[in-house]
The first five atom37 places (N, CA, C, CB, O) and aatype in JSON, in Angstrom:
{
  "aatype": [20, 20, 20, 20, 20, 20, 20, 20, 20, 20, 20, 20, 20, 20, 20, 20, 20, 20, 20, 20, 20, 20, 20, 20, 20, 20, 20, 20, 20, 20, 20, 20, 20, 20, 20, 20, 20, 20, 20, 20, 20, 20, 20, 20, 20, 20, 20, 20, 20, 20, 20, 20, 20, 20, 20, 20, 20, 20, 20, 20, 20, 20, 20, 20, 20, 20, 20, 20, 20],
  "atom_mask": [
    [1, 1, 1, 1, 1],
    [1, 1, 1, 1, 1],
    [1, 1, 1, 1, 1],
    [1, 1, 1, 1, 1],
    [1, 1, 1, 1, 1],
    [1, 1, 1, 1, 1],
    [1, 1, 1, 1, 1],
    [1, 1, 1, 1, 1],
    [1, 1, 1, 1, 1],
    [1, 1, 1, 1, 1],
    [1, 1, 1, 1, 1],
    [1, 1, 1, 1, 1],
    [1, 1, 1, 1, 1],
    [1, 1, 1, 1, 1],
    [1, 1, 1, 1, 1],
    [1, 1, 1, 1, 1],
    [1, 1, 1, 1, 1],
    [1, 1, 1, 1, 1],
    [1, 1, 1, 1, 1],
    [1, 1, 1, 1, 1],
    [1, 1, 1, 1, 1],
    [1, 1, 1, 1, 1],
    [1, 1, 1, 1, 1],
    [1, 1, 1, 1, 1],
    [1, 1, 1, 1, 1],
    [1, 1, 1, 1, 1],
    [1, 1, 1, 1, 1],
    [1, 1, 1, 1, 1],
    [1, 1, 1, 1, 1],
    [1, 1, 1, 1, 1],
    [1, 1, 1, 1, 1],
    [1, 1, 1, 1, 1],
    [1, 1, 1, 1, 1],
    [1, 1, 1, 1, 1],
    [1, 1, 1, 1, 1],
    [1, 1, 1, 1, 1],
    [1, 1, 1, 1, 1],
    [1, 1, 1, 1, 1],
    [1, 1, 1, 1, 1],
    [1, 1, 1, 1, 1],
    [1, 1, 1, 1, 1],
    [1, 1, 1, 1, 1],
    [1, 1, 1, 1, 1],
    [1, 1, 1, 1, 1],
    [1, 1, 1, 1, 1],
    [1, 1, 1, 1, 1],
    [1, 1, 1, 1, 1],
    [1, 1, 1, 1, 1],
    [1, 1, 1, 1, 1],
    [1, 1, 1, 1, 1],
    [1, 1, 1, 1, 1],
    [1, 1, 1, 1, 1],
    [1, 1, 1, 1, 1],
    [1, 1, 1, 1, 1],
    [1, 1, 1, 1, 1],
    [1, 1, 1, 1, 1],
    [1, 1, 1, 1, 1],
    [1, 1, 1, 1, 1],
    [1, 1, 1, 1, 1],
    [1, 1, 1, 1, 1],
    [1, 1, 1, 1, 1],
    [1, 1, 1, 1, 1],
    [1, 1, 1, 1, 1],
    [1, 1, 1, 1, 1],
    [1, 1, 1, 1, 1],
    [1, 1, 1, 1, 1],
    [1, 1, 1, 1, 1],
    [1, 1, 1, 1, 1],
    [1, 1, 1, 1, 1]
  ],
  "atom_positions": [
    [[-125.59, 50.71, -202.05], [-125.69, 51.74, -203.06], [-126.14, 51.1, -204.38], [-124.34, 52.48, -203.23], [-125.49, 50.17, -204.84]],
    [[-127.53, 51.69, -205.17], [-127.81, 51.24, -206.42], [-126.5, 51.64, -207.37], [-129.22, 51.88, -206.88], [-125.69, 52.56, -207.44]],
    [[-126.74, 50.61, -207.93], [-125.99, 50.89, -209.7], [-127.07, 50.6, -210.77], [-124.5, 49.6, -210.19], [-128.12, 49.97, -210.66]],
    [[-126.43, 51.38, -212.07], [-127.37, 50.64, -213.12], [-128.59, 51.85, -213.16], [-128.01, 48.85, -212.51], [-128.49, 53.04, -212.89]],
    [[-129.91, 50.95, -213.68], [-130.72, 52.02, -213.91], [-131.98, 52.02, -212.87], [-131.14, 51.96, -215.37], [-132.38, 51.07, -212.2]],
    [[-132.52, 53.42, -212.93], [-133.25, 53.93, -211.95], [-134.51, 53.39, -212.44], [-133.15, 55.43, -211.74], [-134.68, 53.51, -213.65]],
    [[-135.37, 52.85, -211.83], [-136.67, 53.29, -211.73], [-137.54, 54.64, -211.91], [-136.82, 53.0, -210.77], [-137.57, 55.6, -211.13]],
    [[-138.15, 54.51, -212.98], [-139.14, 55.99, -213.29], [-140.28, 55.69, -212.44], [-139.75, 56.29, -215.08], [-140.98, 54.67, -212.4]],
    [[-140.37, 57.22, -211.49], [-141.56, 57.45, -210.78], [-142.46, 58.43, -211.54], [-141.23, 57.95, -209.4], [-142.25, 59.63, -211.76]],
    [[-143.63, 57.58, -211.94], [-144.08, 59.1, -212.73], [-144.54, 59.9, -211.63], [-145.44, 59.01, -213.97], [-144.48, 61.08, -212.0]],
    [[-145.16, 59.81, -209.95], [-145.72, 60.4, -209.23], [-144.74, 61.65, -209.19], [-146.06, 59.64, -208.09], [-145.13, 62.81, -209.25]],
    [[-143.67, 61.32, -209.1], [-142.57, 62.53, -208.48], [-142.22, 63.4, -209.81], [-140.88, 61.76, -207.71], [-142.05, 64.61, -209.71]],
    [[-142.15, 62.87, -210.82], [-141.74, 63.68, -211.89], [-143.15, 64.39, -212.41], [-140.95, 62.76, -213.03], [-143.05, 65.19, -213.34]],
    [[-143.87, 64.24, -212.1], [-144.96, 64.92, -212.47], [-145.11, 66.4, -211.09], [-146.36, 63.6, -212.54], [-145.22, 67.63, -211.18]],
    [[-145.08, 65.84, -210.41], [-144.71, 66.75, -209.05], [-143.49, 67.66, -209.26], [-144.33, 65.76, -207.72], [-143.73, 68.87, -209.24]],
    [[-142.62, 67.39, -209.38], [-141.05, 67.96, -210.21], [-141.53, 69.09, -211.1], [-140.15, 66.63, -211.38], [-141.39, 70.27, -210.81]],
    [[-142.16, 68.61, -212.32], [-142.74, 69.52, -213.55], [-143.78, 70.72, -213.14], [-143.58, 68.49, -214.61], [-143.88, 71.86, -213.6]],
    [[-144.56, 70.03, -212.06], [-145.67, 71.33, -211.65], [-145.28, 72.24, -210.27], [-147.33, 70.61, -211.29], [-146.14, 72.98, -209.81]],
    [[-143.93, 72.14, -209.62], [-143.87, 72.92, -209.01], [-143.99, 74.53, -209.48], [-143.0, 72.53, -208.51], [-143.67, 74.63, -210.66]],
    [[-144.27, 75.48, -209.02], [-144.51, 77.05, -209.62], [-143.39, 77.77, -209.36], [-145.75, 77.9, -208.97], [-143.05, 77.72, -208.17]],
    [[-142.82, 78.3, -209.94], [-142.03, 79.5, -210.06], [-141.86, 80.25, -208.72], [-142.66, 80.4, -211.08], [-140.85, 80.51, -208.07]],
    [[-143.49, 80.56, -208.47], [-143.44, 81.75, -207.65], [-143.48, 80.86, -206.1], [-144.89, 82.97, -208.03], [-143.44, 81.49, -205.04]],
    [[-143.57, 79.34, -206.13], [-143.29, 78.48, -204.92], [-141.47, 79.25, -204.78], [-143.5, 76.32, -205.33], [-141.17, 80.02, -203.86]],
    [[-140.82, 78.96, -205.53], [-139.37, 78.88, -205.93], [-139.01, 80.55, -205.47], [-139.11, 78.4, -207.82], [-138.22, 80.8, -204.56]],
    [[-139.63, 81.5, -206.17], [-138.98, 82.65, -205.56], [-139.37, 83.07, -204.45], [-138.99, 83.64, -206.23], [-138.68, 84.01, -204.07]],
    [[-140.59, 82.66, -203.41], [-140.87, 82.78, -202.31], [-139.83, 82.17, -201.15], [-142.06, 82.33, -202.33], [-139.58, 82.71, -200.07]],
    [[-139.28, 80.85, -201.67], [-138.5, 80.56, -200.71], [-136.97, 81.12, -201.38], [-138.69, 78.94, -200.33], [-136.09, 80.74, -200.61]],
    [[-136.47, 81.77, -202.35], [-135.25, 82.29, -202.16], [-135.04, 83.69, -201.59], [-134.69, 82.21, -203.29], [-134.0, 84.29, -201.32]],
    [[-136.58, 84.1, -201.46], [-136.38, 85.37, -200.87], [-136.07, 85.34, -199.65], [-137.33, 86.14, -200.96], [-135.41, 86.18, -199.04]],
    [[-136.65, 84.16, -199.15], [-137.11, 83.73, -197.45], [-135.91, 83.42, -196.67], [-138.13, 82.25, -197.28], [-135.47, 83.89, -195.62]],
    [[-135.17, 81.79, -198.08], [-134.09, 81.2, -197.46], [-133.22, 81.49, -197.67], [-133.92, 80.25, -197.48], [-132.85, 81.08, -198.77]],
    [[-132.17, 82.39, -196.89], [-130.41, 82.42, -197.33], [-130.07, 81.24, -198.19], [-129.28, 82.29, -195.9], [-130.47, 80.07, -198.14]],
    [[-129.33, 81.75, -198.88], [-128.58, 80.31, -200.11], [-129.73, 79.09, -200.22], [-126.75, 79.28, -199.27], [-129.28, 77.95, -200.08]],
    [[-131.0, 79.21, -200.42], [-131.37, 78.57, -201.33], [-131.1, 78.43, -202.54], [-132.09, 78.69, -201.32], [-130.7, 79.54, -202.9]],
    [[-131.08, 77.58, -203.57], [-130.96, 77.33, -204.53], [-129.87, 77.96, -205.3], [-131.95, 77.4, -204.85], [-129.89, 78.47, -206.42]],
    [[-128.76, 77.8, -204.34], [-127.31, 77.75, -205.16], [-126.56, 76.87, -204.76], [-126.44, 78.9, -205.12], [-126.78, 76.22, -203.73]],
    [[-125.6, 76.71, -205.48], [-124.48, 75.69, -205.92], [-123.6, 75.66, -204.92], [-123.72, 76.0, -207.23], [-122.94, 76.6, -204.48]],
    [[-123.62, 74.24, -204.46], [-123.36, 73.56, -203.24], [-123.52, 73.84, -201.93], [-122.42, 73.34, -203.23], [-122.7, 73.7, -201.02]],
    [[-125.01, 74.39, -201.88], [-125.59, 74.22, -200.48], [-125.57, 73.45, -199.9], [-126.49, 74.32, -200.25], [-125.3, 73.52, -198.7]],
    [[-125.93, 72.2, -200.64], [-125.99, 70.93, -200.05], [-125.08, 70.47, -199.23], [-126.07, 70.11, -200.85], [-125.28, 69.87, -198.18]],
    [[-123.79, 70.82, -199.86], [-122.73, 70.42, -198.79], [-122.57, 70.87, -197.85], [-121.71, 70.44, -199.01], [-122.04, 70.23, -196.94]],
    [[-123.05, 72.35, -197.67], [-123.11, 72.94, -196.32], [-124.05, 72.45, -195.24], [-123.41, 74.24, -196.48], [-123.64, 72.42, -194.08]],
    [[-125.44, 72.01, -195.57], [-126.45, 71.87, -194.98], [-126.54, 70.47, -194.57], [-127.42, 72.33, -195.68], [-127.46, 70.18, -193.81]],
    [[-125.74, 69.57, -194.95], [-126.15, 68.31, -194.85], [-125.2, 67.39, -195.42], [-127.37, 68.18, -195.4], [-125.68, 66.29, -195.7]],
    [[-123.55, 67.62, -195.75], [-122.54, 66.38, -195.93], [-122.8, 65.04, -196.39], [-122.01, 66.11, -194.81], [-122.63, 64.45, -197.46]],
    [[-123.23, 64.75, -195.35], [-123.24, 62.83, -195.36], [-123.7, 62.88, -197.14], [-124.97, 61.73, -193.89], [-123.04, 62.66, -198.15]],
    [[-125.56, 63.36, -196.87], [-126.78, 63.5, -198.0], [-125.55, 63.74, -198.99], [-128.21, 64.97, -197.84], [-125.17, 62.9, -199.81]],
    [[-125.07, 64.83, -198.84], [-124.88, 65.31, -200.01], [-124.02, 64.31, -200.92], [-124.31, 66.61, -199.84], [-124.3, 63.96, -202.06]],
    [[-123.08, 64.0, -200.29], [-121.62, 62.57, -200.89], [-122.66, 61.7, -201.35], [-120.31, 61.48, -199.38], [-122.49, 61.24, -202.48]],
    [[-123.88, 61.3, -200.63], [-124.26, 59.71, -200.91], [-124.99, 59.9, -202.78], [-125.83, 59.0, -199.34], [-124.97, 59.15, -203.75]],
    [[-125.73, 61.67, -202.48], [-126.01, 61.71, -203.68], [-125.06, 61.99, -205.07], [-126.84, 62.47, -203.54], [-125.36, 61.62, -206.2]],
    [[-124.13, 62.56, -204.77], [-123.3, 62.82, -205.58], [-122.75, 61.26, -206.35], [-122.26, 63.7, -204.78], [-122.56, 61.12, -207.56]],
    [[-122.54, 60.08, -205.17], [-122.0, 59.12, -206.09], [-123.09, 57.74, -206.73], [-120.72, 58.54, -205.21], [-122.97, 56.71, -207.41]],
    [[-124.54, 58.8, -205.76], [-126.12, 57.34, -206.78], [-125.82, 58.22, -208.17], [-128.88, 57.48, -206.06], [-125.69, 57.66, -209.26]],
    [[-125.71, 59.77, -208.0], [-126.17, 60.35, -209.27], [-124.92, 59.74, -210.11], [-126.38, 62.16, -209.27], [-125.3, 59.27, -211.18]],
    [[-123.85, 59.67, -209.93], [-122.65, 59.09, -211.09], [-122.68, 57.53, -211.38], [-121.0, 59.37, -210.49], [-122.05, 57.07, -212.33]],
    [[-123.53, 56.66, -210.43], [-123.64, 55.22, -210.73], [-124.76, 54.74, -211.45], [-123.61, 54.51, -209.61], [-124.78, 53.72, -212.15]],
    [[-126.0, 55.79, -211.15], [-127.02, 55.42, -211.88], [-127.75, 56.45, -212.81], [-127.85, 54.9, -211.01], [-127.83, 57.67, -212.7]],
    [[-128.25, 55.61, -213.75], [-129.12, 56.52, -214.83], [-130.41, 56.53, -215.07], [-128.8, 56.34, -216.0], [-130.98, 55.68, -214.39]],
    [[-131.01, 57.04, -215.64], [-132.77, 56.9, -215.67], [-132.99, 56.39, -217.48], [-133.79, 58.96, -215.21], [-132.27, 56.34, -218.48]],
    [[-134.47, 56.06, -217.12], [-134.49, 55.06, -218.73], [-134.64, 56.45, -219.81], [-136.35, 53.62, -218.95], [-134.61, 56.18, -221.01]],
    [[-134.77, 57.62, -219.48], [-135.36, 58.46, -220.45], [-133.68, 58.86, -221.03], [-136.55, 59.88, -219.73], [-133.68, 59.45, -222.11]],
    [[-132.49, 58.62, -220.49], [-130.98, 58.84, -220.36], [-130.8, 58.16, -221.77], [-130.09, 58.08, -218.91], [-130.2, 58.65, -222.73]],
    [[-131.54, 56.78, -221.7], [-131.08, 56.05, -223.16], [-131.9, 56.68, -224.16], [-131.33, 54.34, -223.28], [-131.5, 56.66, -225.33]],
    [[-132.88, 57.17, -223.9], [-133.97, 57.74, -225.32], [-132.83, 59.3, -225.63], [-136.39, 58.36, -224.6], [-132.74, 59.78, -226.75]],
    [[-132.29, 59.71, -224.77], [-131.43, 60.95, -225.61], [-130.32, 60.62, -225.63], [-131.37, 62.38, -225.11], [-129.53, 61.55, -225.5]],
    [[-129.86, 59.56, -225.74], [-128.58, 58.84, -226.93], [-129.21, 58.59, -227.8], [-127.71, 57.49, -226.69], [-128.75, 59.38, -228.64]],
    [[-130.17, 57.9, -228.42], [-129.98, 57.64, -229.73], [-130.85, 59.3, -230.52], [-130.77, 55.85, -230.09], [-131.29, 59.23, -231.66]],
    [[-130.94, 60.32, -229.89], [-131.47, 61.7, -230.02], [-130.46, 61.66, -231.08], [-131.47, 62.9, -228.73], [-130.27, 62.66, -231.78]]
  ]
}
């Protein structure tokens, strides 16, 4: 398990930023409990724990630019 800080991908965060809206309401119409709060745990356990404790061990570099905000 990483600790510490993440690596910035700009490929994915740029991908992240341009997904569309109407990508997003096509699949909540489609998928039962898409995009609510704690699906994840339903759909997939293990995933879900492993992310829950990278996301509390590690941070991204843009994390330190909004502390000194």
């Amino acid at each position: 398990m990483k600790t510490g800080i993440r690596k910035p991908n700009l490929k994915k965060s740029i991908k992240a930023h341009t997904t569309g809206k109407l990508k997003r309401q096509v699949k909540k119409a489609v998928i039962p409990g898409y995009g609510k709060k704690g699906m994840g745990w339903i759909k997939n356990p293990k995933k879900a724990a492993y992310n829950k404790v990278y996301n509390k061990t590690t941070f991204s570099i843009w994390n330190i630019f909004k502390i000194f905000k």
